[in-house]
Backbone as a chain_set.jsonl record, in Angstrom:
{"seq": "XXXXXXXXXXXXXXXXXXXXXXXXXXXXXXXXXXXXXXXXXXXXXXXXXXXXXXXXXXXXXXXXXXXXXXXXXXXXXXXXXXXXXXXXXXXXXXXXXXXXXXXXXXXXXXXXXXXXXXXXXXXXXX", "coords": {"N": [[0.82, -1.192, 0.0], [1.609, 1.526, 0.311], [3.461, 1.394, -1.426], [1.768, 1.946, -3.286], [1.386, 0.479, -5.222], [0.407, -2.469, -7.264], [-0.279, -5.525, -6.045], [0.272, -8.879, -7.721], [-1.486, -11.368, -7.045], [-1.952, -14.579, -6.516], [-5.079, -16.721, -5.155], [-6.314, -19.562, -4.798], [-9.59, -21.053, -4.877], [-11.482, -22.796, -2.6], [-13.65, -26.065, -1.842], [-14.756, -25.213, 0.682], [-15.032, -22.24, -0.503], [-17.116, -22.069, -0.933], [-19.619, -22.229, 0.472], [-20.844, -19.017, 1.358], [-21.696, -17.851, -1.07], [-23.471, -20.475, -2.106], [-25.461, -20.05, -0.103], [-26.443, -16.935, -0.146], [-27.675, -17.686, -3.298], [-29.287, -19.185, -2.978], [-31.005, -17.761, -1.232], [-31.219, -15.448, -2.511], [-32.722, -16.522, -4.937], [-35.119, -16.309, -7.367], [-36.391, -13.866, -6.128], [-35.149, -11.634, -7.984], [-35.069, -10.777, -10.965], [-33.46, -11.807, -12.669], [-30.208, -14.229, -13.741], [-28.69, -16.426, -11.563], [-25.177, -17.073, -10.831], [-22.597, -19.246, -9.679], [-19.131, -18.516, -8.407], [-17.862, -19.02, -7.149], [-15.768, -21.623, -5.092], [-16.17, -23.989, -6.832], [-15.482, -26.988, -7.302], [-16.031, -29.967, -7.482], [-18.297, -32.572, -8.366], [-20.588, -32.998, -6.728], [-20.474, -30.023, -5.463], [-21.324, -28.637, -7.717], [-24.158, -29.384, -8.338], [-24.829, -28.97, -5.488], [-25.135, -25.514, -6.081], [-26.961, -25.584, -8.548], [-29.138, -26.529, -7.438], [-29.459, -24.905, -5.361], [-30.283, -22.499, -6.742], [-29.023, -21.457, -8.89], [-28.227, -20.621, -12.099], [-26.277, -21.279, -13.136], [-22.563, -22.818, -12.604], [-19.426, -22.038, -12.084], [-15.91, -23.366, -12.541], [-12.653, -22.573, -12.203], [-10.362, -22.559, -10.534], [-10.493, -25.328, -10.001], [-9.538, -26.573, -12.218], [-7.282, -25.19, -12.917], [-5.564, -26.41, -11.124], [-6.187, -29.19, -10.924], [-6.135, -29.807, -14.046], [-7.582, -29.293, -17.177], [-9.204, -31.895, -18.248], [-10.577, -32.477, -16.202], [-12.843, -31.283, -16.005], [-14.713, -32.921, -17.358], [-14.704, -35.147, -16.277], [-15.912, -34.199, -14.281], [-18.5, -33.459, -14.984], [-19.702, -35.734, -16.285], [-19.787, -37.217, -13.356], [-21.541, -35.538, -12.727], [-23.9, -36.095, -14.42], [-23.927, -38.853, -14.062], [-25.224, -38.453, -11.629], [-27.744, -37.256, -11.893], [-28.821, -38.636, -13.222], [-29.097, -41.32, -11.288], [-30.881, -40.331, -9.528], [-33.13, -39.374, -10.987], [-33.236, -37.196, -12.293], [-34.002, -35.478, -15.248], [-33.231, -33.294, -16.705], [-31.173, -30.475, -16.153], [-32.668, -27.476, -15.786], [-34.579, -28.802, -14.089], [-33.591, -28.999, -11.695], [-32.588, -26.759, -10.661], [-32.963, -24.291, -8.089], [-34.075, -26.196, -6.644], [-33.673, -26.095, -4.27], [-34.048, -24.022, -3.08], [-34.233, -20.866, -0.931], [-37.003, -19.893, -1.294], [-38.703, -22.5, -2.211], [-38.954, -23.477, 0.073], [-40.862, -24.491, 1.998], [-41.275, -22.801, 4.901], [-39.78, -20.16, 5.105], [-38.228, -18.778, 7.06], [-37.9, -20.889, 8.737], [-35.603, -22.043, 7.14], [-33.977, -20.192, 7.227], [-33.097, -20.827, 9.803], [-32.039, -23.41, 10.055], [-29.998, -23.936, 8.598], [-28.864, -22.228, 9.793], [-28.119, -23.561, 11.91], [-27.057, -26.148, 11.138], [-24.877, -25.401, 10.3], [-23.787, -24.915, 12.925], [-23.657, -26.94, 14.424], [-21.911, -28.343, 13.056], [-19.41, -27.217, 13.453], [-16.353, -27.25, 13.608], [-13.406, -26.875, 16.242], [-10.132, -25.37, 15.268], [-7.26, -26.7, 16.101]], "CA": [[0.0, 0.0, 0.0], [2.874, 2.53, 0.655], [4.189, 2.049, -2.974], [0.868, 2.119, -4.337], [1.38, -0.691, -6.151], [-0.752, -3.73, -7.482], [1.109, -6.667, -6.024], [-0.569, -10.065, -8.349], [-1.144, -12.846, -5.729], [-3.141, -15.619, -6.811], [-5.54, -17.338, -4.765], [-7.365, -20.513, -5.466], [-10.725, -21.353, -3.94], [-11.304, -24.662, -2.663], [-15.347, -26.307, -2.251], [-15.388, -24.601, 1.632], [-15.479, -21.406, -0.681], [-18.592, -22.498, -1.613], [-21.097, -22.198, 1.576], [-21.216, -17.902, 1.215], [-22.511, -17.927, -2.361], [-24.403, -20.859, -2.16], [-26.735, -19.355, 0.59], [-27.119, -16.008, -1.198], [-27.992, -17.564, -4.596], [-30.324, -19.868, -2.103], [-32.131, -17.183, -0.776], [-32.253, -14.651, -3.627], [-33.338, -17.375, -6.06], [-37.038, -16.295, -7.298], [-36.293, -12.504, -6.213], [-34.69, -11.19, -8.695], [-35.539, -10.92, -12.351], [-31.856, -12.016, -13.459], [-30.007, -15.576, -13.56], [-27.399, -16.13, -10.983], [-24.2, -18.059, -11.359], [-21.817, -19.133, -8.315], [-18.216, -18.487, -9.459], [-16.208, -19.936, -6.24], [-15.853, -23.063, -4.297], [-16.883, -25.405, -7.538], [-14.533, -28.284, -7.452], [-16.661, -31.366, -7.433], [-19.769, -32.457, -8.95], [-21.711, -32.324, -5.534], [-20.414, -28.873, -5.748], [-22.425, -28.514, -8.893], [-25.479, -30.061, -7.671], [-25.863, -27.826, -4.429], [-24.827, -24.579, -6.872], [-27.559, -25.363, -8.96], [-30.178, -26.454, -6.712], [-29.474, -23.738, -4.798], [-30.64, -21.562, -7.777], [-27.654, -20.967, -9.995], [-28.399, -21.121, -13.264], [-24.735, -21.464, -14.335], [-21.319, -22.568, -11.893], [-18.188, -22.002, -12.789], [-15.051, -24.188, -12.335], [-11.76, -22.308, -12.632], [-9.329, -23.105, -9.77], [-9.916, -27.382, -9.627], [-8.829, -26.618, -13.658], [-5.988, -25.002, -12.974], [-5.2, -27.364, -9.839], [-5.873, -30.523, -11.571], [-6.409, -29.681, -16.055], [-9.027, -29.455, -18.301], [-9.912, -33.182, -18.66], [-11.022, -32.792, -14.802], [-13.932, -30.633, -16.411], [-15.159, -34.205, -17.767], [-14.816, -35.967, -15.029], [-17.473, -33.531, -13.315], [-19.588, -33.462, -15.902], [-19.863, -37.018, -16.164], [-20.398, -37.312, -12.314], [-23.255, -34.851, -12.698], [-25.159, -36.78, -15.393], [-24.29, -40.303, -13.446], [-25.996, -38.154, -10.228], [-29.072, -36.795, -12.168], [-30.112, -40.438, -13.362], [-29.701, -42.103, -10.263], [-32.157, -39.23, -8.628], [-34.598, -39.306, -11.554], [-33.624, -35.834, -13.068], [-33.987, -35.525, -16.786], [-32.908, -31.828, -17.044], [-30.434, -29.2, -15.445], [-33.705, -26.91, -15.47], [-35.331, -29.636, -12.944], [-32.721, -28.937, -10.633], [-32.102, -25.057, -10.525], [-33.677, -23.702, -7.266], [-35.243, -27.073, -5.973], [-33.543, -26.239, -2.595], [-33.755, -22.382, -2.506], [-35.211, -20.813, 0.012], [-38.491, -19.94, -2.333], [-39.316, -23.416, -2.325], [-39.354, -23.553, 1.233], [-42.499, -24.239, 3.019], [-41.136, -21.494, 6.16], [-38.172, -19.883, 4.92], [-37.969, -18.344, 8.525], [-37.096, -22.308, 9.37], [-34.427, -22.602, 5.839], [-32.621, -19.691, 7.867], [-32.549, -21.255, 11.558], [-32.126, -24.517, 9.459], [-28.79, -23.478, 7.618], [-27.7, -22.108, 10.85], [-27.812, -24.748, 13.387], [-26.523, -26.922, 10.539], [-23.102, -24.52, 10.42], [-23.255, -24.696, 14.322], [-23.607, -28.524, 14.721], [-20.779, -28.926, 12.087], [-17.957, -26.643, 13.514], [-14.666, -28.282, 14.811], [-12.598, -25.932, 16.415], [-8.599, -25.975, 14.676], [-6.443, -27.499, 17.295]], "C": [[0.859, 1.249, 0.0], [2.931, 2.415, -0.962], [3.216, 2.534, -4.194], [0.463, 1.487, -5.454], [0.245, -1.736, -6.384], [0.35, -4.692, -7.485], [0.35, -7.773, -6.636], [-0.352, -10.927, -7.008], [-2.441, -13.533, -6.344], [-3.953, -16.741, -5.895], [-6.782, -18.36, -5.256], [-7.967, -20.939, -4.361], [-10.379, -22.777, -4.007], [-12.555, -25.244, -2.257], [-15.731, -25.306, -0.575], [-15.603, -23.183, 0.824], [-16.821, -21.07, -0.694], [-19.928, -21.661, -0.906], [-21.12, -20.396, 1.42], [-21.851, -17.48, -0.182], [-23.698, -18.672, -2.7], [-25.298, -20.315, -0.892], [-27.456, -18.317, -0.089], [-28.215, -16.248, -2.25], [-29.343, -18.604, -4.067], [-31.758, -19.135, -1.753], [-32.203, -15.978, -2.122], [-32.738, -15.022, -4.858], [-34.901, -16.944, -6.214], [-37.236, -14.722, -6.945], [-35.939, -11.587, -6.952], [-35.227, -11.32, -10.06], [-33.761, -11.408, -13.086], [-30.956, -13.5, -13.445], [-28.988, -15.28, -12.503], [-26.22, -16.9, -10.851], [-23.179, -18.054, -9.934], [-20.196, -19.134, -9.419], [-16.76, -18.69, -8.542], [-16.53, -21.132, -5.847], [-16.408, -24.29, -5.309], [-15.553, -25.956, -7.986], [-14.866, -29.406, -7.408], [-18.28, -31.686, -8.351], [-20.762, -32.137, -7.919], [-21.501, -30.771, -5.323], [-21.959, -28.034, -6.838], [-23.624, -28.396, -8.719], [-26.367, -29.08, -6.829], [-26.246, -26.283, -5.215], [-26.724, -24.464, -7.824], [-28.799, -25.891, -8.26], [-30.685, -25.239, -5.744], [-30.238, -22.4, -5.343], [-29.498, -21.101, -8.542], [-27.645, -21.476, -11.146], [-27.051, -21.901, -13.711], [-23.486, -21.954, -12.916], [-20.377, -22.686, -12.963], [-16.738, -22.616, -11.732], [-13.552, -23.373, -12.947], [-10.424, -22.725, -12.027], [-9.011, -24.775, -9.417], [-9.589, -26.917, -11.303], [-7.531, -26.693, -13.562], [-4.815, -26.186, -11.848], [-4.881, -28.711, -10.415], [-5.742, -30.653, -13.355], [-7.655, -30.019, -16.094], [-9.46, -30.564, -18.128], [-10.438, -33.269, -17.166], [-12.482, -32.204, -15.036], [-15.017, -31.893, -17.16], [-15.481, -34.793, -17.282], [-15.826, -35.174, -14.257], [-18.193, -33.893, -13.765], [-20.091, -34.553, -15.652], [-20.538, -37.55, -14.892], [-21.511, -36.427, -11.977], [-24.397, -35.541, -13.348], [-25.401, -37.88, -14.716], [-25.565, -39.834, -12.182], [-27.443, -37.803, -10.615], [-29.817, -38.383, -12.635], [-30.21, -40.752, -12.214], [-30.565, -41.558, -9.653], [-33.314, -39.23, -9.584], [-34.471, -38.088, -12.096], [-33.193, -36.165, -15.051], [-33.177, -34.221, -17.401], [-31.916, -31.266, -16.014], [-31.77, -28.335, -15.068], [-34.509, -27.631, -14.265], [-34.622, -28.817, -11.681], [-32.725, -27.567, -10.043], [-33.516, -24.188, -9.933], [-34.703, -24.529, -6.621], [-35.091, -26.729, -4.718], [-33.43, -24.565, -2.369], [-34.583, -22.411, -1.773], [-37.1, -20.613, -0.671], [-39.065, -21.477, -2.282], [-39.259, -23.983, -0.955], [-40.508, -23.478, 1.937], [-41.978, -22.993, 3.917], [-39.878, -21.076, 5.619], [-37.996, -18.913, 6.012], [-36.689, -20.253, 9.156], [-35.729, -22.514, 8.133], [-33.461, -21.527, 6.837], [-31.812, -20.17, 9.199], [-31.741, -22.713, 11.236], [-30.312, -24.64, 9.209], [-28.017, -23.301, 9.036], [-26.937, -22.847, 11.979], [-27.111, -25.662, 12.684], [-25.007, -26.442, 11.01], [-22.772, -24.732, 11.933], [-22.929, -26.364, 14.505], [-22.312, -29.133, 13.74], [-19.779, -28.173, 12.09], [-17.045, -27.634, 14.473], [-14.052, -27.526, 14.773], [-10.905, -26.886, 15.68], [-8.172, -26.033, 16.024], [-5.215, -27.302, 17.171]], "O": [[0.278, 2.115, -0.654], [2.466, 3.308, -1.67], [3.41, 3.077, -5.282], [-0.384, 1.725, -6.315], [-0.753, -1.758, -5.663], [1.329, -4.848, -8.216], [-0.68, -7.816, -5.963], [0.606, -11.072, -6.249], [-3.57, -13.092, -6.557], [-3.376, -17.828, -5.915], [-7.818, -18.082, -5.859], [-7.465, -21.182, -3.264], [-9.69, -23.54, -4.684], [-13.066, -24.128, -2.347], [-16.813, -24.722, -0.531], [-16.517, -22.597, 1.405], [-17.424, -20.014, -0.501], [-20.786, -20.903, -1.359], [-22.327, -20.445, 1.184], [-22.65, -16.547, -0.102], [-24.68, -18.204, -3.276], [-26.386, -20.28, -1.467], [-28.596, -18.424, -0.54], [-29.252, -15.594, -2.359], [-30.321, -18.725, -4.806], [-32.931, -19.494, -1.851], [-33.299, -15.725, -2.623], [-33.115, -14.24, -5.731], [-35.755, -17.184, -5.36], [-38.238, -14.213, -7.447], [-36.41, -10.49, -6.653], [-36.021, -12.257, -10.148], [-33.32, -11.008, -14.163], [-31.562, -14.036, -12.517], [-28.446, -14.178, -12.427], [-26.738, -17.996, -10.635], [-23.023, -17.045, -9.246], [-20.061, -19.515, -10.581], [-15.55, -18.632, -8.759], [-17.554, -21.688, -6.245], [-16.944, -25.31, -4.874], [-14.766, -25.489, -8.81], [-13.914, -30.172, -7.263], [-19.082, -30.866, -8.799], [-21.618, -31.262, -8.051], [-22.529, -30.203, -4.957], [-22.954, -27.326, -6.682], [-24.208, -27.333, -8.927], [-27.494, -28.6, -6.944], [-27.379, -25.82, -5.081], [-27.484, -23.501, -7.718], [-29.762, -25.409, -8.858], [-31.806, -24.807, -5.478], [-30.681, -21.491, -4.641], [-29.382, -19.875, -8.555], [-27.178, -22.59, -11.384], [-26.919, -22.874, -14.452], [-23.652, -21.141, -12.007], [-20.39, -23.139, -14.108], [-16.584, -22.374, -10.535], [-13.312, -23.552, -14.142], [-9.5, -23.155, -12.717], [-8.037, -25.336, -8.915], [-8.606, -27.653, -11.216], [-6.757, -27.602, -13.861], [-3.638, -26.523, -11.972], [-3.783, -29.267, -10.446], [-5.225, -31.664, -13.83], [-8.465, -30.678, -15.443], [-10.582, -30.399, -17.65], [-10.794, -34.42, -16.913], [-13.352, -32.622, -14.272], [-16.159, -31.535, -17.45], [-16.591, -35.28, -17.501], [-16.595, -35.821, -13.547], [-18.852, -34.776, -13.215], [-20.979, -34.579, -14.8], [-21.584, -38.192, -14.981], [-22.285, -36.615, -11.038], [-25.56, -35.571, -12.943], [-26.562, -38.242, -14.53], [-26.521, -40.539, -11.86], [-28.333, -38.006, -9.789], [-30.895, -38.938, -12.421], [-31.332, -40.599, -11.731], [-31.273, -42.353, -9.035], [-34.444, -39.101, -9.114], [-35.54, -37.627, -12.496], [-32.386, -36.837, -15.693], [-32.588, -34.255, -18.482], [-31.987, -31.788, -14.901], [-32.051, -28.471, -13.877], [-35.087, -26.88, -13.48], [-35.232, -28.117, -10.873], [-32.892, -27.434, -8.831], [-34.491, -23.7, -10.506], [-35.774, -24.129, -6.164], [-36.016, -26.893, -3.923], [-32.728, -24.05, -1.498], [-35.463, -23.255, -1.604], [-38.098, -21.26, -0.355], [-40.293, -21.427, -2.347], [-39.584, -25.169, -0.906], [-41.022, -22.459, 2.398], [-42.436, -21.95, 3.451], [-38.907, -21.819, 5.769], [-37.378, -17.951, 5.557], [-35.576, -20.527, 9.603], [-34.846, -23.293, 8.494], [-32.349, -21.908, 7.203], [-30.643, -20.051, 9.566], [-30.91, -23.132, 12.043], [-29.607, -25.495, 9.744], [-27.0, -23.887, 9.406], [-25.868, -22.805, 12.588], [-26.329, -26.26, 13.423], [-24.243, -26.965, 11.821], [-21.585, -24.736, 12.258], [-21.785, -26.758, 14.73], [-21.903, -30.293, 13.806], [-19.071, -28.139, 11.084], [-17.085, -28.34, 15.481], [-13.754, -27.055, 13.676], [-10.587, -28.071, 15.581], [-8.724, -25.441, 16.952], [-4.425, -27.813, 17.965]]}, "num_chains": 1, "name": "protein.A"}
């Protein structure tokens, strides 16, 4: 900051990026007039999955690329299509915003829901 400079530092997300986007795109799924796309923490196909159930029309996969290569973009894929048969989905559109809060019977309970989850699943570092 002193030199005023732009120092490059590259940081790569990793799937805990994930849980602050997917809530958002959770709860403002169905509010908005606009699509919404998550664009950290996707490194897995269950990544994928929550992303677009969540309401995300679109994720994006840039840091497991660079981490592992391109042909790892296959290997998702693939484990997305194996995951939508065994569940019975026919479509990406099926999926996108089954678990937002909008499709919440109480979305008073999706927030206490989410939270006690995060509380019941911290382990302090040691």
């Amino acid at each position: 900051m002193e030199k005023l400079e732009v120092a490059p530092r590259l940081v790569l997300s990793d799937s805990d990026d994930l849980r602050l986007p997917l809530r958002w795109v959770a709860i403002l799924y169905g509010r908005l007039k606009a699509d919404l796309a998550i664009t950290s923490g996707i490194h897995t196909a269950p990544d994928v999955i929550k992303g677009l159930m969540a309401g995300a029309s679109v994720t994006m996969m840039a840091s497991e690329l660079l981490q592992n290569g391109v042909r790892r973009a296959g290997r998702v894929l693939g484990e997305l299509v194996t995951w939508m048969h065994e569940h019975e989905y026919e479509s990406v559109m099926q999926m996108i915003g089954a678990m937002s809060q909008k499709h919440c019977a109480e979305p008073a309970a999706f927030e206490r829901a989410n939270y006690m989850k995060m509380l019941a699943s911290y382990r302090p570092l040691n």
